[in-house]
C-alpha positions in Angstrom: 0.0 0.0 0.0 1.4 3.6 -1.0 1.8 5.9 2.3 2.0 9.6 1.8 5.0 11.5 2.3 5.4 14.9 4.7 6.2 16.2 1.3 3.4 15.0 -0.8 0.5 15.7 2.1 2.3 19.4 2.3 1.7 19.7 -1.5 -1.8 18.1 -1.4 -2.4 20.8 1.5 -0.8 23.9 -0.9 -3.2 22.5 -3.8 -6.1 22.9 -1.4 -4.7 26.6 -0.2 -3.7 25.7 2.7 -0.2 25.6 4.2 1.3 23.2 6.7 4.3 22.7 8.7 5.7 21.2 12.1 3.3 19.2 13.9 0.6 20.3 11.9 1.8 18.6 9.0 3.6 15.6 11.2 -0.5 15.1 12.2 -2.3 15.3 9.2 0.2 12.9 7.5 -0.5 10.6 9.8 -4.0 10.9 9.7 -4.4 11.0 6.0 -2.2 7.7 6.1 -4.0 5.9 8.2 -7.7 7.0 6.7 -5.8 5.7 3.0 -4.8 2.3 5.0 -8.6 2.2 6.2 -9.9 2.9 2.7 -7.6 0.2 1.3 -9.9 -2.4 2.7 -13.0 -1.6 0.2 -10.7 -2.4 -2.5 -11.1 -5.9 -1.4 -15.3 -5.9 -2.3 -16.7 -7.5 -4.9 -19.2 -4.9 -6.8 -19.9 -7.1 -9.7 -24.1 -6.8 -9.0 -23.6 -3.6 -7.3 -26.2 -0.8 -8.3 -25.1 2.8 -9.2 -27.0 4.9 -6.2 -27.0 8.4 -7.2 -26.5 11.2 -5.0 -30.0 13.3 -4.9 -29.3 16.7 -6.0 -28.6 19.4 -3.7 -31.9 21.0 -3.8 -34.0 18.5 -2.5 -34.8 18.0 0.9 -31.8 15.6 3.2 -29.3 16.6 0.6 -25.9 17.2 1.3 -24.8 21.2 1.1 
């Protein structure tokens, strides 16, 4: 499995607008890593028969914003 690098989650983070450094960026590379190693374990269902559910769209009622 890939793990993200200070480097790579401090680009991801400039990308996104924001900056990070020190233990800021020591945290959220740890956390992004270990929600990717968590992720890592849908790869692993079988969606053969599985349905497309669409999202409803953002004006109705229970959607998202």
């Amino acid at each position: 499995m890939i793990e993200l690098t200070s480097a790579e989650v401090r680009a991801l983070a400039a990308a996104a607008g924001l900056r990070l450094d020190g233990a800021d960026l020591a945290e959220v590379t740890h956390r992004l890593n270990a929600f990717v190693e968590v992720l890592g374990g849908l790869a692993g269902l079988d969606l053969t028969d599985a349905e497309p559910a669409p999202a409803p769209p953002p004006d109705l009622p229970g959607a998202p914003r």
